[in-house]
C-alpha positions in Angstrom: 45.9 4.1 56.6 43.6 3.1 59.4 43.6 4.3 62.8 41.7 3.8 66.1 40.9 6.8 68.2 38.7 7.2 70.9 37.3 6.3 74.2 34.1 4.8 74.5 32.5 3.0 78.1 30.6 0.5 76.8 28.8 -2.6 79.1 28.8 -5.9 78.7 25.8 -7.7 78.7 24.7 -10.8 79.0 26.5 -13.7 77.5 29.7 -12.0 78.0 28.9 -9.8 74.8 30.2 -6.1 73.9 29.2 -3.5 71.7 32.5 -2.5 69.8 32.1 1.2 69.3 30.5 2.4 65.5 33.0 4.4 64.7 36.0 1.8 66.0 34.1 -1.2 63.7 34.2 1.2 60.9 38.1 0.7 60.7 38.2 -3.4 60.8 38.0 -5.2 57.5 35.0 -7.4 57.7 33.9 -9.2 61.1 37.1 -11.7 62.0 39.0 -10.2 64.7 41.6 -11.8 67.1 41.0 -10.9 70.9 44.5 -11.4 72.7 46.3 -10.6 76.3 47.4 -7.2 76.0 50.8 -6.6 77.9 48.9 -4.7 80.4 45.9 -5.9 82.1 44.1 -5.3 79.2 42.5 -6.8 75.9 44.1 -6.6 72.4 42.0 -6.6 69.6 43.0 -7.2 66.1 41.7 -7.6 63.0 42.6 -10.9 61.8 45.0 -9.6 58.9 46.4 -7.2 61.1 46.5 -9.8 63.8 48.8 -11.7 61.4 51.6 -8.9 60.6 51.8 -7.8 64.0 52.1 -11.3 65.4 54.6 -12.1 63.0 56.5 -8.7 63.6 56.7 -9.6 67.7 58.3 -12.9 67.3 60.7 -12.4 64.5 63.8 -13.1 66.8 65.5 -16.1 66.3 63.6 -19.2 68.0 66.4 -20.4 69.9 66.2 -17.2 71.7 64.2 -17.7 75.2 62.2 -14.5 75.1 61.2 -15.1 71.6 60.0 -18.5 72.8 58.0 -17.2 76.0 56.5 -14.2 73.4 55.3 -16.6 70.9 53.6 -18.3 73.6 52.5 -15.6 75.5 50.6 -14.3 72.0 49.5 -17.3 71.1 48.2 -19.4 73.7 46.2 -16.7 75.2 45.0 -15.5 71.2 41.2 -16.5 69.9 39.0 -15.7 67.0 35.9 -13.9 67.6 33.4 -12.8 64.6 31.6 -9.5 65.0 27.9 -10.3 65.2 25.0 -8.6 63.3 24.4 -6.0 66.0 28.0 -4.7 66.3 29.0 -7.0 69.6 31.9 -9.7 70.3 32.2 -11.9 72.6 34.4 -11.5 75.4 36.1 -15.4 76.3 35.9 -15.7 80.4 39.9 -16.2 80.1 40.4 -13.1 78.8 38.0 -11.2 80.9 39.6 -12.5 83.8 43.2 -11.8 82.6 42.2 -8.3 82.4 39.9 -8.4 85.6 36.8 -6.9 83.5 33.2 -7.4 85.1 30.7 -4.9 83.4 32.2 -1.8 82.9 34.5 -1.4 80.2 36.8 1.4 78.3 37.6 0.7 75.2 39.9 2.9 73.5 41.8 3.0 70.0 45.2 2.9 70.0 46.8 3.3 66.9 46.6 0.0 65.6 44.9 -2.2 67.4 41.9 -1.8 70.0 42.2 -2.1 73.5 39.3 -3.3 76.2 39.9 -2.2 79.6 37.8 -2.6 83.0 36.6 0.5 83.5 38.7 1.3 87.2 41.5 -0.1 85.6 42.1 2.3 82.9 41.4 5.2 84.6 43.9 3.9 87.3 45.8 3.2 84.3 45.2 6.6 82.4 46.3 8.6 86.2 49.4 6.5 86.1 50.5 7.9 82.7 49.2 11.4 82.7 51.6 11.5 86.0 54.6 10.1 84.1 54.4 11.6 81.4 54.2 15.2 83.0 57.2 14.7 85.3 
């Protein structure tokens, strides 16, 4: 079974590209990933058969159900391909990087299934917020 640890505060550079992490790229099968909104203001990253099952797992409610409408939506209008280049980097759309207010400075952390890119601030803002909760 595959798994994504790790934190790793990679740039971007320019032409809105990012080095995924060695040791995260080792666990995606081949280069086709799917970047998406994360539920936070973050990035979800896929792999593209991954991408499939998950998607398929969030919006298997009824389709007469609102929510399940809005979900479906929310995953898939916001959802793109992206191939992982020769040197390790993706390309990070301007939509998505200002849905999850990244400039430079990114974390990018496993989690579990799925990758996530953060802005930097953000997910130590983020990573305070749950330390505290999770300790009261």
């Amino acid at each position: 079974m595959r798994m994504f640890l790790g934190e790793y505060q990679p740039n971007i550079t320019e032409g809105s590209r990012l080095a995924l992490p060695k040791k995260l790229r080792e666990q995606i099968r081949g280069d086709e990933l799917v970047l998406s909104k994360g539920f936070e203001k973050c990035i979800f990253v896929y792999d593209k058969e991954d991408w499939v099952v998950e998607a398929n797992k969030q919006v298997e409610n009824p389709i007469s159900d609102s929510k399940t409408r809005d979900l479906k939506r929310y995953m898939y209008a916001g959802a793109v391909e992206s191939t992982i280049d020769a040197q390790g980097r993706i390309v990070l759309p301007n939509s998505l990087r200002e849905y999850a207010d990244i400039s430079k400075r990114t974390s990018v952390i496993g989690a579990g299934d799925h990758i996530e890119i953060w802005d930097l601030n953000n997910w130590k803002e983020r990573l305070e917020k749950i330390s505290r909760e999770i300790s009261a």
